[in-house]
C-alpha positions in Angstrom: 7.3 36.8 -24.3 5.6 33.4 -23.4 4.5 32.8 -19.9 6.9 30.8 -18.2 6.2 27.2 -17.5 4.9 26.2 -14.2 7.0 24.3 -11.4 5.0 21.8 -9.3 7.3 20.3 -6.1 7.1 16.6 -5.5 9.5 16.6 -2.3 6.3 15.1 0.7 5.2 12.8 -2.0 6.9 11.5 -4.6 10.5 12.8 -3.4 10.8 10.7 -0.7 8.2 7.7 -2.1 11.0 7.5 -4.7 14.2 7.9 -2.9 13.5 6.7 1.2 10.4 4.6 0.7 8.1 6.9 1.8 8.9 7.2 5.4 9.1 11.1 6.0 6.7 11.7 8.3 4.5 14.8 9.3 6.1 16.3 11.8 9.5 15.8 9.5 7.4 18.1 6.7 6.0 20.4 8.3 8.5 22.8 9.3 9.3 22.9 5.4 5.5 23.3 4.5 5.6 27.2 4.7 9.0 27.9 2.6 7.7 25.9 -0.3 4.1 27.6 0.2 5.9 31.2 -0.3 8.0 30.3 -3.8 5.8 30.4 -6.2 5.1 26.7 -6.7 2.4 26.1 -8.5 1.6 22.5 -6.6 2.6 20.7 -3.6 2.6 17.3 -4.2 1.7 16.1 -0.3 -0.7 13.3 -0.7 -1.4 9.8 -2.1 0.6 7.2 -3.7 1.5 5.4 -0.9 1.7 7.6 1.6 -1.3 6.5 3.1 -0.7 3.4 3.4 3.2 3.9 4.9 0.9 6.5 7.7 -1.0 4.1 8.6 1.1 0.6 8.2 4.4 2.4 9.1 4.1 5.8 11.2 1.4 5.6 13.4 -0.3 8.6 11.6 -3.9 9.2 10.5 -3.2 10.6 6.6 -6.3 13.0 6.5 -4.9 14.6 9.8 -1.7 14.6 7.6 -2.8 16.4 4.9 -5.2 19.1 6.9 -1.8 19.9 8.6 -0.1 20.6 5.1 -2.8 22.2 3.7 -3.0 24.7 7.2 0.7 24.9 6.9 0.7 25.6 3.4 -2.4 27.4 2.8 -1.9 29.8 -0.3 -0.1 26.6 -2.8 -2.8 23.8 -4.4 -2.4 20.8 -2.8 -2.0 17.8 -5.4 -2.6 14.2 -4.9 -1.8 10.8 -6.8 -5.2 8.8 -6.8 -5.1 5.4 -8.7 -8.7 5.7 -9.6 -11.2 2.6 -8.9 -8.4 1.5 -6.6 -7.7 5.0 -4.8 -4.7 3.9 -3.1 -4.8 0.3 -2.8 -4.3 -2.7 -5.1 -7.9 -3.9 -5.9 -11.2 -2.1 -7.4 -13.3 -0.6 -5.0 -17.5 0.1 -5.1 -18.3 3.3 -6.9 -19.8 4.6 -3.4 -16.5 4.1 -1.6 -14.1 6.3 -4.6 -16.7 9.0 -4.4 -16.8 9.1 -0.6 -12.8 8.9 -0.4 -12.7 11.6 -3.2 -15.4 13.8 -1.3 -13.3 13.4 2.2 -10.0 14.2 0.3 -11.3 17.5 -1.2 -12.8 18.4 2.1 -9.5 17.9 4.1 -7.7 20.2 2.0 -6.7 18.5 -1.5 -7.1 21.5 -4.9 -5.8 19.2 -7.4 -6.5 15.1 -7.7 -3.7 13.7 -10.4 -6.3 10.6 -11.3 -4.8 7.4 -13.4 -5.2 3.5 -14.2 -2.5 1.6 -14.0 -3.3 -0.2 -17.2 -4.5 3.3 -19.0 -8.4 1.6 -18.6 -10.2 4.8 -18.7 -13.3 3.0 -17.5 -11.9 3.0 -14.3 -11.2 6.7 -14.2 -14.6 7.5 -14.7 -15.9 7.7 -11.3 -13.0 9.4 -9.5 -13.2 12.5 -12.4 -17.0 12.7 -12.1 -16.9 12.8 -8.0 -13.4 15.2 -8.0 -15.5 17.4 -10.0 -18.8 17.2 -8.1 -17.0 17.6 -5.0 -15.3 21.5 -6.5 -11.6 20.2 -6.8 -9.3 19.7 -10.1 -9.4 17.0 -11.8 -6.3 16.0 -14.1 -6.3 12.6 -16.0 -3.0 11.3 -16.4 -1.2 8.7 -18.9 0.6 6.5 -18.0 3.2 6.7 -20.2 5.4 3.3 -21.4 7.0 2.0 -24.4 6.1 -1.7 -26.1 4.7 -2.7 -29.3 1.3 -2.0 -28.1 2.2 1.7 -27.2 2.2 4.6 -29.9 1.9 8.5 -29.5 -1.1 8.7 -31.3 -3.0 6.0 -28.9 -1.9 8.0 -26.0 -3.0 11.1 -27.7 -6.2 9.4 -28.0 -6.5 8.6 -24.6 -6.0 12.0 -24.0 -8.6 13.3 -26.0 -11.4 10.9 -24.1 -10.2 12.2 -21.2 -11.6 15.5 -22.4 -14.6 14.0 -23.0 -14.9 12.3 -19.4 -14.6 15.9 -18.2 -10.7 16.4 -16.9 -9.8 20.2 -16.4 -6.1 19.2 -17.4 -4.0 16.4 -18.9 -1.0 15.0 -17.3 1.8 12.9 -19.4 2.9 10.3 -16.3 6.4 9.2 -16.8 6.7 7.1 -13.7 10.3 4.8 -15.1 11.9 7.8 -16.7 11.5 6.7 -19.9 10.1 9.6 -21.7 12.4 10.8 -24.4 12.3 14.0 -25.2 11.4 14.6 -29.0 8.5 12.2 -27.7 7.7 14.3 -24.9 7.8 17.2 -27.4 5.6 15.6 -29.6 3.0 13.7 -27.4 2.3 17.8 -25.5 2.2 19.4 -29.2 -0.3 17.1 -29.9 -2.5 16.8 -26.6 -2.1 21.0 -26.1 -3.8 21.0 -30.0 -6.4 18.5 -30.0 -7.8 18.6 -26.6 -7.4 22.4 -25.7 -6.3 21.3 -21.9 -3.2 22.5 -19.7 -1.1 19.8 -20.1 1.5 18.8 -16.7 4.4 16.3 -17.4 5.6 14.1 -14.5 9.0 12.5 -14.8 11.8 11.0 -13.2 15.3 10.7 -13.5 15.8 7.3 -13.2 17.4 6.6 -16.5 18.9 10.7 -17.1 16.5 12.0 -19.2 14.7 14.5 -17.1 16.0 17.4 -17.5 16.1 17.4 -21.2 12.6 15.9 -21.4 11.6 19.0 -19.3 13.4 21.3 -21.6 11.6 19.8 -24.7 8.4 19.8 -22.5 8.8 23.4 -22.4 9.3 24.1 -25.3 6.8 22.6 -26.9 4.1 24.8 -24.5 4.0 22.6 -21.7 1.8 24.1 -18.8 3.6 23.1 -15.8 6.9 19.9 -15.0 7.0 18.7 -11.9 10.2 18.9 -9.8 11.6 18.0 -6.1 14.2 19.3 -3.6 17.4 17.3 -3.3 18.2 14.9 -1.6 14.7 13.8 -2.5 15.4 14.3 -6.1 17.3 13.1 -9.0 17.8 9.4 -9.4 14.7 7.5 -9.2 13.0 11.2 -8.0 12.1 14.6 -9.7 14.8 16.6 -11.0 15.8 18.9 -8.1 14.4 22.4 -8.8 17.6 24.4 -8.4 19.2 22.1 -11.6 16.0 22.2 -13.6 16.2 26.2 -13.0 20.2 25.9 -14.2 19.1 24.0 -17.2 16.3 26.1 -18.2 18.5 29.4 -18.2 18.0 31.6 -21.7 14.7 29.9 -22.2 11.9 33.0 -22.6 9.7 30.2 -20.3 12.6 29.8 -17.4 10.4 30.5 -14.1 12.0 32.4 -11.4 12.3 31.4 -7.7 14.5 32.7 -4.7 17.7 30.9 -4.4 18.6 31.4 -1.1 15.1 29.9 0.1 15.5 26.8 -2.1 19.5 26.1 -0.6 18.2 26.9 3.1 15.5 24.1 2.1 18.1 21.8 0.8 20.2 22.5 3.7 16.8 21.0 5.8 16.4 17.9 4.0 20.0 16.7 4.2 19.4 16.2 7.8 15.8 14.8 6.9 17.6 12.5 4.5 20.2 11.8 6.9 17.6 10.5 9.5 16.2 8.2 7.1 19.1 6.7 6.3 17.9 2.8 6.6 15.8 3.7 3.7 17.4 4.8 1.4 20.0 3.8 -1.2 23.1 5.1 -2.9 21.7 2.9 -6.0 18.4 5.2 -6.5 20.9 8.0 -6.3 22.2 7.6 -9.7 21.5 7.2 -13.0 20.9 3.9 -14.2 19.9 2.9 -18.0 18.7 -0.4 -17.6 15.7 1.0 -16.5 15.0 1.3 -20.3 14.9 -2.0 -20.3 13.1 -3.2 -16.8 11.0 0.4 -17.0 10.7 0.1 -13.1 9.6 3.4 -11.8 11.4 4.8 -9.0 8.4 4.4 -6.3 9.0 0.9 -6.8 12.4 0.4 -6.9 13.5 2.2 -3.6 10.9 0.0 -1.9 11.2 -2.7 -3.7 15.2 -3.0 -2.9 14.4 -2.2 0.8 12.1 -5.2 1.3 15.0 -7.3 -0.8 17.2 -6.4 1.5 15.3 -7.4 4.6 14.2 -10.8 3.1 18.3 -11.0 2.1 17.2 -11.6 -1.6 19.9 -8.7 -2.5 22.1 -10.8 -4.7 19.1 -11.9 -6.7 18.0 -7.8 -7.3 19.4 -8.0 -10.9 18.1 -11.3 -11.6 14.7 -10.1 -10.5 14.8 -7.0 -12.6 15.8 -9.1 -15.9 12.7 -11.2 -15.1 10.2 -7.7 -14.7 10.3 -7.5 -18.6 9.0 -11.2 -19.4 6.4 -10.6 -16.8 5.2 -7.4 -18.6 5.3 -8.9 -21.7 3.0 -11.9 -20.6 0.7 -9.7 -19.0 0.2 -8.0 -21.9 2.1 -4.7 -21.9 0.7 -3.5 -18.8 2.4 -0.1 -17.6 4.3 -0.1 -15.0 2.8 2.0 -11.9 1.2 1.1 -9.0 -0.1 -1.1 -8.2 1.2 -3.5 -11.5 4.6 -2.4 -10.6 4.4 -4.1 -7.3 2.6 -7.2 -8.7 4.8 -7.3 -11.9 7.8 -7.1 -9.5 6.5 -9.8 -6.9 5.6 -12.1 -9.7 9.2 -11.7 -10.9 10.8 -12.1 -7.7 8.8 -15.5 -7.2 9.7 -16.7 -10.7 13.3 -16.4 -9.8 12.4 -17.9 -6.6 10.8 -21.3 -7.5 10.7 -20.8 -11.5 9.0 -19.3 -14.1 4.9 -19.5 -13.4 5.2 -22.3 -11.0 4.0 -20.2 -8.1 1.5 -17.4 -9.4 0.3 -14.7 -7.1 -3.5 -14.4 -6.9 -3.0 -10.2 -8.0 -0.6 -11.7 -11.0 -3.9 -14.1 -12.0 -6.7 -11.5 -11.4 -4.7 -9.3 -13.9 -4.5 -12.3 -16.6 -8.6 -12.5 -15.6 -9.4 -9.0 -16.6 -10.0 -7.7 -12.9 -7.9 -4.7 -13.0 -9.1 -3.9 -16.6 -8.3 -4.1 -20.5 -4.5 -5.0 -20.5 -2.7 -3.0 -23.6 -1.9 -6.4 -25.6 -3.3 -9.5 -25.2 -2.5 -11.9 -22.4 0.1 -14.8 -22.9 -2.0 -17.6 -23.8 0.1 -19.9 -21.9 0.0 -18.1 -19.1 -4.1 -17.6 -19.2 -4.2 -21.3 -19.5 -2.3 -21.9 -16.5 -4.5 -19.2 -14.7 -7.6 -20.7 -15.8 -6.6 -24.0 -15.4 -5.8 -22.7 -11.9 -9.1 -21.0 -10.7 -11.4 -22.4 -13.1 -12.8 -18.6 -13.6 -12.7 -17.2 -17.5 -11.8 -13.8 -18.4 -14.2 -10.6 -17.6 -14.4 -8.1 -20.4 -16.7 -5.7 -18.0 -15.5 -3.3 -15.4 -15.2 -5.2 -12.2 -16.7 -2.2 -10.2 -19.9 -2.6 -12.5 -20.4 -6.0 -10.7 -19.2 -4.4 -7.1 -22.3 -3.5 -4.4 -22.3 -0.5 -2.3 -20.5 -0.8 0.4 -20.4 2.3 2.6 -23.8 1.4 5.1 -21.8 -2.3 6.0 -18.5 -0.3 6.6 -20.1 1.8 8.9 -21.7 -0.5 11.0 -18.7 -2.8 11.3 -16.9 -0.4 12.5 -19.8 0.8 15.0 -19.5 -2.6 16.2 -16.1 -2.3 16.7 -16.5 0.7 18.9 -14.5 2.6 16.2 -15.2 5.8 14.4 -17.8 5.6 11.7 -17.0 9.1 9.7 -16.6 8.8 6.3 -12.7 9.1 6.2 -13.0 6.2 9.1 -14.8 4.2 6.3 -13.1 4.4 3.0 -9.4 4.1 5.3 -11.0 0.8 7.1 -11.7 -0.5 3.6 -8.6 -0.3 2.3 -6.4 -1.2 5.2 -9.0 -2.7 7.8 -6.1 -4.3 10.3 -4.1 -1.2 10.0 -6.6 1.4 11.1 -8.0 -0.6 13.6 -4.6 -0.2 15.2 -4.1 2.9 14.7 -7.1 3.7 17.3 -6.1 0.9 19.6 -4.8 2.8 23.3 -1.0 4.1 22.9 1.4 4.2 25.6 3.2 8.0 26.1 6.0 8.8 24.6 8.8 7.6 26.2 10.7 11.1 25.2 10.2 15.0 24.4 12.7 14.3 21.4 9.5 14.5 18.7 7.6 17.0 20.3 5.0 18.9 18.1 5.9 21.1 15.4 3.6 24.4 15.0 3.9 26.4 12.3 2.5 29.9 12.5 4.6 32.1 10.0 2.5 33.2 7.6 4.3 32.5 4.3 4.3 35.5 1.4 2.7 35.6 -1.6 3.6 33.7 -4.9 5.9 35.3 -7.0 4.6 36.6 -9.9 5.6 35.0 -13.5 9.0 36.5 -13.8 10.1 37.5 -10.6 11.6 36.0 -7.5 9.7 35.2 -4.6 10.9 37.3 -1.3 12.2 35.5 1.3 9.9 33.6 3.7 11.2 33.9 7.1 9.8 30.8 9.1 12.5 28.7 11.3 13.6 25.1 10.3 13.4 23.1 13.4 15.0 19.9 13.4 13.1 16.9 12.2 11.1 14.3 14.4 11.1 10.7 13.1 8.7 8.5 14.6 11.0 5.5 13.6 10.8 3.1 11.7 9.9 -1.0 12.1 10.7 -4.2 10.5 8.4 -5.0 7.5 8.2 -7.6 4.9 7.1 -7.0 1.6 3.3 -6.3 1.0 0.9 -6.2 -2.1 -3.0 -5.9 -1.7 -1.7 -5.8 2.1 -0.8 -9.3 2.5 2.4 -10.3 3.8 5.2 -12.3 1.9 8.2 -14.2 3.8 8.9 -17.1 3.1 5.4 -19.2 1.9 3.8 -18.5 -1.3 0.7 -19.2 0.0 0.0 -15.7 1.8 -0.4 -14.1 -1.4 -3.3 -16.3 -2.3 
C-alpha cells in the first residue's frame, strides 16, 4: 500500500491572504493553533507572503513575535513560510547580507520549512536564500512558479527543477498561485521532477478557476509528496481547497490521508465567526469559481486585495476592465508569472492604463522590470514598451543580478536605527529595511486599550501527537475562545510601499 500523500494547511497564511486580505490577526489564530498542531498536518503555513507587511502596516503587530507565538502554540507541526527570495517579502532586491540575516532571524524564531521563489522563475535570485536557509538548519524547498504562455513548457519547468537540485533545495514545490494548473499537467510536471531530481515534491494550488481538487487528485496519483489545503471559510475560491472536501474527494484512493472529523468541523465552526469578523474584507466574488482567471491568471493573494483597494479608491466598475488589461501587460513584460510582487505591479500598471491610457503613465516598478532589475523576464520585453522606458530614464537594460551590484547594508541599518533610539537586533534590521516608516511606528508610545474586549489569548493545552499514516488523529481538547480583531483602517493601495490615490507621481 503506498504511503498516503501529505496534507499541509494554509488557513494563517494563505487562507486568509487569499480570501480577507490578510487581516487575521494573532490573537484571531491562536486559539486555533493547537487543534491544527494535533491532526496530523504535516505544515502550518503561518508566515510570509504578506503577512508581514499587513502586521506591521495594518495590525499593529511585530511578525517575529507573531510567529514565535505560533510556533509555541503549535510546537510538534513544521512551521512553513513563503519567502520571495532576493526580495524576502517586499517588492525590490535586497543586499545578500540582509536575506541571510532575515533568513537566520526566521529560522531562529520558529520557522522548519522556508517555501523560497522568484517571481520571474530567476533562479539567480534564489541562490542566497537556499544557501542561508540551509546554513541556518531549516528546510529549504524551491518552488516554480507555475504559468502558461508561449514561453512556458513542462520540460523548462522541469529544468528549473533539476537546478534547483543543484543549488541544494531539500524539496521541490510546483506553485500554482492563479489556479491554473491542469491536471494531466500536474500529473506530468511531478512524474517528471519525482524522476529526474529524486526530491519530495509539494504542489500549491488554488481554486480560483475549479481545478483544485482534481489537480490534487492527479497530483497524487502521480506520487506527489504532500498538496496543500485550508479550512473553510478560508478556502475554496481564490484559497486552498478546504481539507474536509479534498478528504471527500480523495476517498478509495490507497494515498487518502486520514484526519479526525469532528476536530476539522469544530475548526470550521471557529473560523465562520473569524470570517464573519472580517467581513469588510472579504468578498462573495473570491468565493466562487471564476474561469476567466485562465485568461487574466490573477492569483487569489492578489485579487482579494486587489478588489479591496478598488473598492476604496471607487474604481469597482472598472475591476473587469482592469483584469482584461492584466494580460497585455504580461505579455509586454515578457511573460512574467504572476505572483508577488509582479502580480501587484502587473495589476497597478493595468489599473493606470485603463486610467489615463495604455503606457502613458508607467510606474517606476513596471520600468525597473522592462530594465532587468527584478531579473531575466521569460520572453523578451516589448520593444515598444523598452523604448518608451529607456527613452524615459535614459538607463539601458542590466543582464546581471541586481544584488551583485548591491553593498552590504546591515552595519548602516543598525546605526540608523541606534540613532533613532530604536532597537538595533537583527529582526529590528532586516523589518526597518523593508518597511522603514512602518516599524518605526510600530515602537512609537501607544495609548491603552480603551477595552478588555481583545484581551490576550494563552494557550496551554498541550496538543496530541500526529496521527500516524492511516489513522485518525484523537481529539485535541483545547477551548475555542472567541476571536480578538484589532480592527482594521483605511488604506490605499500600495506597491514597494508607496502610496497610490489619486497622482501618478507617488509611484515614481
Amino acid at each position: 500500500m503506498s504511503k498516503p500523500v501529505s496534507f499541509n494547511n494554509t488557513v494563517l497564511r494563505d487562507g486568509h491572504q487569499s480570501l480577507a486580505a490578510t487581516r487575521m490577526t494573532t490573537a484571531q489564530m491562536l486559539p486555533a493553533a493547537p487543534l491544527l498542531d494535533g491532526l496530523g498536518f504535516a505544515g502550518l503555513e503561518t508566515w510570509g507572503g504578506a503577512t508581514i507587511d499587513s502586521c506591521l502596516r495594518f495590525l499593529n503587530e511585530n511578525p517575529f513575535d507573531r510567529l514565535r507565538a505560533l510556533k509555541k502554540a503549535a510546537p510538534q507541526t513544521p512551521q512553513i513560510m513563503l519567502l520571495r527570495g532576493q526580495n524576502i517579502v517586499q517588492y525590490t532586491s535586497f543586499p545578500d547580507d540582509v536575506v541571510t540575516a532575515f533568513v537566520n532571524c526566521t529560522v531562529k524564531a520558529g520557522c522548519d520549512i522556508l517555501r523560497i521563489f522568484d517571481a520571474l522563475n530567476d533562479l539567480r535570485n534564489l541562490a542566497t536564500a537556499i544557501k542561508a536557509t540551509k546554513a541556518a538548519g531549516a528546510h529549504a524547498r524551491g518552488e516554480i512558479c507555475f504559468t502558461t504562455s508561449p514561453v512556458h513548457t513542462i520540460e523548462a519547468f522541469v529544468q528549473m527543477g533539476i537546478e534547483l537540485q543543484k543549488m541544494g533545495s531539500d524539496s521541490i514545490g510546483i506553485k500554482d498561485m492563479s489556479g491554473v494548473l491542469p491536471p494531466r499537467t500536474c500529473h506530468e510536471m511531478v512524474t517528471q521532477l519525482k524522476k529526474r531530481t529524486g526530491l519530495p515534491v509539494t504542489v500549491h494550488t488554488h481554486d480560483t478557476a475549479g481545478l483544485s481538487v482534481a489537480t490534487y487528485i492527479a497530483a497524487t496519483e502521480a506520487g506527489a509528496d504532500a498538496v496543500e489545503v485550508s479550512i473553510a471559510p478560508f478556502a475554496n475560491g481564490t484559497a486552498q481547497p478546504d481539507t474536509v472536501r479534498m478528504i471527500a474527494a480523495l476517498e478509495g484512493y490507497d494515498r487518502c490521508p486520514k484526519f479526525h472529523t469532528p476536530t476539522l468541523t469544530k475548526l470550521g465552526d471557529y473560523f465562520k465567526g473569524v470570517y464573519a469578523d472580517l467581513g469588510k474584507f472579504t468578498s462573495t466574488a473570491n468565493e466562487r469559481v471564476d474561469s476567466d482567471t485562465l485568461c487574466y491568471q490573477v492569483p487569489g493573494g492578489m485579487l482579494s486585495n486587489f478588489r479591496t483597494q478598488l473598492k476604496e479608491q471607487k474604481m469597482m466598475d472598472k475591476f473587469d476592465e482592469v483584469m482584461r488589461e492584466v494580460p497585455i501587460v504580461r505579455e509586454a513584460l515578457g511573460w512574467i508569472p504572476l505572483v508577488t510582487p509582479t502580480s501587484q505591479i502587473v495589476g497597478t500598471q493595468a489599473m493606470l492604463n485603463v486610467k489615463f491610457g495604455r503606457w502613458k503613465n508607467l510606474s517606476q516598478a513596471t520600468q525597473d522590470i522592462a530594465l532587468g532589475k527584478y531579473g531575466r523576464t521569460p520572453g523578451p520585453v516589448s520593444p515598444d514598451l523598452l523604448k518608451l522606458v529607456t527613452d524615459k530614464t535614459g538607463q539601458k537594460p542590466i543582464t546581471g543580478r541586481l544584488a551583485d551590484s548591491l553593498q552590504p547594508r546591515m552595519p548602516k541599518l543598525r546605526e540608523d536605527l541606534a540613532k533613532a533610539g530604536l532597537p538595533t537586533d537583527d529582526e529590528a534590521c532586516v523589518l526597518h529595511a523593508m518597511f522603514p516608516m512602518e516599524f518605526t511606528n510600530l515602537h512609537k508610545p501607544k495609548p491603552a486599550p480603551a477595552s478588555a474586549a481583545a484581551a490576550p489569548v494563552v494557550v496551554n493545552t498541550p496538543a496530541p501527537a500526529p496521527a500516524t499514516a492511516k489513522s485518525a488523529a484523537p481529539a485535541p481538547t483545547a477551548t475555542l475562545a472567541p476571536a480578538g480583531n484589532g480592527g482594521p483602517r483605511k488604506y490605499a493601495m500600495t506597491i514597494g510601499g508607496r502610496r497610490i490615490e489619486t497622482t501618478v507621481e507617488e509611484l515614481n
